[in-house]
C-alpha positions as CSV (number, residue, x, y, z in Angstrom):
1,X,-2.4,-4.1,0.8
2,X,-4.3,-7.1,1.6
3,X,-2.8,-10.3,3.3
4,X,-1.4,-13.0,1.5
5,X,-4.0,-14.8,-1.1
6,X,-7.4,-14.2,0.5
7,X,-5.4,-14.9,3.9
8,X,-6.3,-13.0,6.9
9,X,-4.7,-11.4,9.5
10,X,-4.7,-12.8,13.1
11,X,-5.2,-10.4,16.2
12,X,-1.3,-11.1,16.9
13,X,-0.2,-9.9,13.3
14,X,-2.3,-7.1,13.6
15,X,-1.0,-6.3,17.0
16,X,2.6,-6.4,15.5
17,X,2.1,-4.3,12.2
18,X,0.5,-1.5,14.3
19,X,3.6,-1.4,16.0
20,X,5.5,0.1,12.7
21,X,4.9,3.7,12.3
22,X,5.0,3.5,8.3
23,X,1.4,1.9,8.8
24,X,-1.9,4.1,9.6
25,X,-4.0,1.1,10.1
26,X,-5.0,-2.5,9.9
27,X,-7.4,-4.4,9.3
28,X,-8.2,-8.5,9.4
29,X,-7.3,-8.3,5.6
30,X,-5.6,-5.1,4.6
31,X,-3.2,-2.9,5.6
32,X,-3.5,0.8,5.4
33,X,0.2,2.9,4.9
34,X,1.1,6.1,6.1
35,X,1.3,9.1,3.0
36,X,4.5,10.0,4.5
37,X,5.4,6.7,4.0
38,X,4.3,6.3,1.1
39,X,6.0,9.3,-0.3
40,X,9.2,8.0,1.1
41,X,8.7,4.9,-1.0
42,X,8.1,6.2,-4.0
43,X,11.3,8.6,-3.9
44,X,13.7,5.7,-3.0
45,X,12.3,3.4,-5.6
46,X,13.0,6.6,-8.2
47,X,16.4,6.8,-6.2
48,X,16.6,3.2,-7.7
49,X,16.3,1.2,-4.5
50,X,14.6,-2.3,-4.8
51,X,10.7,-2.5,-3.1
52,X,11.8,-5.3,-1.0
53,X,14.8,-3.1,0.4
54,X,12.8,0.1,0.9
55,X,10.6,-2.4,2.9
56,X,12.4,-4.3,5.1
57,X,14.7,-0.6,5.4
58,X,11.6,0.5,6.9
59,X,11.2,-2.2,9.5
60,X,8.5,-4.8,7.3
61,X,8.3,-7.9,8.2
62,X,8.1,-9.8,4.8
63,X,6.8,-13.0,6.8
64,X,3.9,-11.2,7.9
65,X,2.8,-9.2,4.9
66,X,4.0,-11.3,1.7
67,X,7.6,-10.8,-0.3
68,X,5.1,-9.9,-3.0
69,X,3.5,-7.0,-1.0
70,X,6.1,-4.7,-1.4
71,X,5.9,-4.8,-5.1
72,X,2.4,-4.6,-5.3
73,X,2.3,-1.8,-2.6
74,X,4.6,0.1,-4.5
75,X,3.0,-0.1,-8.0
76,X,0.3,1.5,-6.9
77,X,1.9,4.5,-5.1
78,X,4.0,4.8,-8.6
79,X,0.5,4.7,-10.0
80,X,-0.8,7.5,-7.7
81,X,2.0,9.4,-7.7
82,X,2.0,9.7,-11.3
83,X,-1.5,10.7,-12.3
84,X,-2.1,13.0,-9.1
85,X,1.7,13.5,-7.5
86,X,2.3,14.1,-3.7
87,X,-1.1,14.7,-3.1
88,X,-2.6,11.7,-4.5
89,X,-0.6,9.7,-1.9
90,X,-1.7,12.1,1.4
91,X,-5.5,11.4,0.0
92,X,-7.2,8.1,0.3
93,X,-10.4,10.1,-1.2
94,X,-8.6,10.1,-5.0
95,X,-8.0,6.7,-4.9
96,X,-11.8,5.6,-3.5
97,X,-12.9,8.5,-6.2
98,X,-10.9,6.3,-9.2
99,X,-12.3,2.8,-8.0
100,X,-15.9,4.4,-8.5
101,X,-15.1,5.0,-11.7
102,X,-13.6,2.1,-12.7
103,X,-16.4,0.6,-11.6
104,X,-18.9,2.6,-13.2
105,X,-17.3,2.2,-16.2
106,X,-17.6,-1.7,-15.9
107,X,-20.8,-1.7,-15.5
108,X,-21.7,0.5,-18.4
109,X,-19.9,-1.8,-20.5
110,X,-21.9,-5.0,-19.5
């Protein structure tokens, strides 16, 4: 998840999204989830909560990462989860291992 339209991060907002436990890291620009987390998320969406209110239910500061985050955020563990299930969202590696290949693709088509 990356901060709000090519925004960064300040040292302060950094300091205050480590402090949620649903987050494994942060960066000046992006935000990293936890799998548990992101498991959770997916689940509750399927349980038919909104992504807004699985956010903010899991102490997300909208103000600091974007009201559109959590939609984003979740599409993409949706994504995961349906191609590669649980696993796919406890492994960075298949997502890294799909964005090569998008890639590659790209370029074999220019």
């Amino acid at each position: 998840m990356e901060a709000s339209y090519g925004e960064s991060f300040s040292a302060f907002e950094i300091k205050q999204l480590e402090t949620n436990t649903n987050i494994l890291r942060v960066s000046n620009c992006s935000v990293t989830y936890h799998p548990e987390f992101k498991k959770i998320a997916v689940q509750a969406y399927r349980a038919g909560y909104t992504p807004t209110q699985i956010f903010i239910d899991h102490g997300f500061d909208l103000s600091l990462i974007g009201k559109e985050q959590p939609q984003a955020a979740l599409r993409l563990c949706r994504k995961t989860y349906e191609k590669y299930g649980e696993v796919g969202l406890e492994n960075e590696f298949l997502k890294k291992l799909e964005a090569r290949g998008r890639q590659a693709m790209k370029e074999k088509r220019d």
